[in-house]
C-alpha positions in Angstrom: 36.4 -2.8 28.0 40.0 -2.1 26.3 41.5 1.1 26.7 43.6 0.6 24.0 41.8 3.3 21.4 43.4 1.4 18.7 42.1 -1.4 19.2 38.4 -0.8 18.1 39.9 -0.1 15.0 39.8 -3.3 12.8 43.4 -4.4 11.9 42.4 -4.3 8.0 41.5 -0.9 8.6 44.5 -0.1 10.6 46.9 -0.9 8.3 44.7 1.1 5.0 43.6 3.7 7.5 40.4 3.9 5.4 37.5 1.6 5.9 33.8 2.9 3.8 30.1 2.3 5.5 27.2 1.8 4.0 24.2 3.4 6.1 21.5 0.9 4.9 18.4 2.7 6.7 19.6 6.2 5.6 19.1 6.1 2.0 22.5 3.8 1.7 24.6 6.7 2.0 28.5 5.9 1.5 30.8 7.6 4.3 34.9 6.7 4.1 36.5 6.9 6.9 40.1 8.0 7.2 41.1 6.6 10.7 44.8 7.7 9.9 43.8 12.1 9.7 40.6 11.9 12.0 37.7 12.2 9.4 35.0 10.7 8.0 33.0 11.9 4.6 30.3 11.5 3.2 31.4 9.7 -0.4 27.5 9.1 -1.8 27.5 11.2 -4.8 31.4 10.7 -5.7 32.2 6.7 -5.1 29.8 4.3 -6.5 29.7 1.5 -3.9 29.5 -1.2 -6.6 33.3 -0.1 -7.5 34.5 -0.2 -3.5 35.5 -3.2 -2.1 34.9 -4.6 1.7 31.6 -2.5 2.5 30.4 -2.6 5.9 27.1 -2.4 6.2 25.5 -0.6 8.6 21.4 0.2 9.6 21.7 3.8 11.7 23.5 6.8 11.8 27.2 7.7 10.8 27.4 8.8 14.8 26.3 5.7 16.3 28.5 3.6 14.1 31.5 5.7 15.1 31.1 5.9 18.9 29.2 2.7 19.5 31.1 0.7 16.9 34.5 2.0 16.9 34.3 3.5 20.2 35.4 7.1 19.0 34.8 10.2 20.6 34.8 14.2 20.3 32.4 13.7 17.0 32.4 17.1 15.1 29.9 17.6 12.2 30.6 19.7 9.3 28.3 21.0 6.2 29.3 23.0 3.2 27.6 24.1 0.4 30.7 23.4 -1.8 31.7 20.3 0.1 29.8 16.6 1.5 29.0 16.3 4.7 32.0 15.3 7.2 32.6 14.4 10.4 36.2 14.9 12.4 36.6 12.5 15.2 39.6 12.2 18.0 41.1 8.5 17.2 
């Protein structure tokens, strides 16, 4: 395994610091992730996927595609009435 944390980052990603998942098997809910400030949201009721390019698609949780995917750790869920669902993550 690499200890470099960047490098389960994908370079395309890296250099945008955004990268958006689909979550096929829940719903297809749209979450960007901002690799750059530590945060993930989910984007399903204000990005139409059809209008964002380079989708990843994913079937399972926004959790197990951070840690198991892109290897990220210290996962912290937030929900707000006024605000989507988001997740801060150490990068």
């Amino acid at each position: 395994m690499n200890t470099d944390k960047e490098s389960n980052i994908p370079a395309s990603s890296a250099s945008k610091s955004v990268e958006y998942i689909l979550l096929e098997s829940i719903g297809n809910e749209l979450w960007e992730i901002d690799y750059q400030n530590g945060i993930a949201l989910n984007v399903t009721e204000i990005i139409n996927p059809e209008t964002t390019g380079n989708i990843i698609r994913y079937s399972g949780k926004i959790e197990d595609f951070l840690s198991n995917e892109r290897g990220l750790r210290n996962l912290h869920f937030h929900e707000s009435v006024n605000f989507p669902m988001r997740v801060h993550f150490d990068n």
